[in-house]
C-alpha positions in Angstrom: 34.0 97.2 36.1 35.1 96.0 39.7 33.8 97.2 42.9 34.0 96.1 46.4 31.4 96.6 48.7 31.3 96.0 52.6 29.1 93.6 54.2 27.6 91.8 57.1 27.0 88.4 57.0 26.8 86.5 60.3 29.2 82.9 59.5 31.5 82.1 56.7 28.8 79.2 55.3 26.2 82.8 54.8 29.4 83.9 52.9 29.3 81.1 50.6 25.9 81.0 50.1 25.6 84.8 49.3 29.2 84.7 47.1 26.8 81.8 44.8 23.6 84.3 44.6 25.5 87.4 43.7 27.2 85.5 40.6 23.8 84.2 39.6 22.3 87.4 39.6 21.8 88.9 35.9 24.4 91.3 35.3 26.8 90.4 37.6 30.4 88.3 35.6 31.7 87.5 39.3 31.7 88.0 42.7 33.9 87.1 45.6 32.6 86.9 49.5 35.4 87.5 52.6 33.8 86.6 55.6 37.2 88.1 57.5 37.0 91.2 55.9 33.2 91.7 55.7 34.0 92.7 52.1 32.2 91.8 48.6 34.2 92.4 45.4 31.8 92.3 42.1 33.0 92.4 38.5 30.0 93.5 36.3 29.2 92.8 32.7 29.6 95.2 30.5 26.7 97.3 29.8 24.8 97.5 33.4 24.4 99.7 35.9 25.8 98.5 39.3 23.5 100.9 41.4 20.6 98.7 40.1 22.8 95.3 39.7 23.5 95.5 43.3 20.1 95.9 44.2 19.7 92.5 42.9 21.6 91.5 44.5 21.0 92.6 47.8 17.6 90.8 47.3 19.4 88.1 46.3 21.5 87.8 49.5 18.6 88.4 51.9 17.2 85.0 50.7 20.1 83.4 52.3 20.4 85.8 55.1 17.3 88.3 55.7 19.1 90.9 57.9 22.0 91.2 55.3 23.2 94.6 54.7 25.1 95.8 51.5 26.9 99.3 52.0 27.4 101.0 48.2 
């Protein structure tokens, strides 16, 4: 399952780093970062639940930014 989420990260380097910590987090099969469109697209693996993948993630993404906000 795809979904795309929006996002605020503050420089396209934040991007990058929070595009790597979203596809290392444990349910997650890939995940894509647009710094232009504030936008995250993630592919789960089959079997989880995104409402408490993304929470992961989120967590995941604060480490790199700490005011980082995932709308889903």
């Amino acid at each position: 399952m795809k979904k795309t989420y929006k996002i605020e990260v503050d420089c396209a380097n934040c991007a990058n780093l929070m595009e790597q910590a979203a596809k290392n987090t444990a349910g997650v099969a890939d995940a894509v970062v647009n710094f232009m469109t504030l936008k995250m697209k993630v592919e789960f693996a089959e079997g989880t639940e995104p409402q408490l993948v993304m929470a992961e993630v989120l967590k995941a993404c604060r480490k790199v930014e700490p005011e980082c906000e995932i709308y889903y």
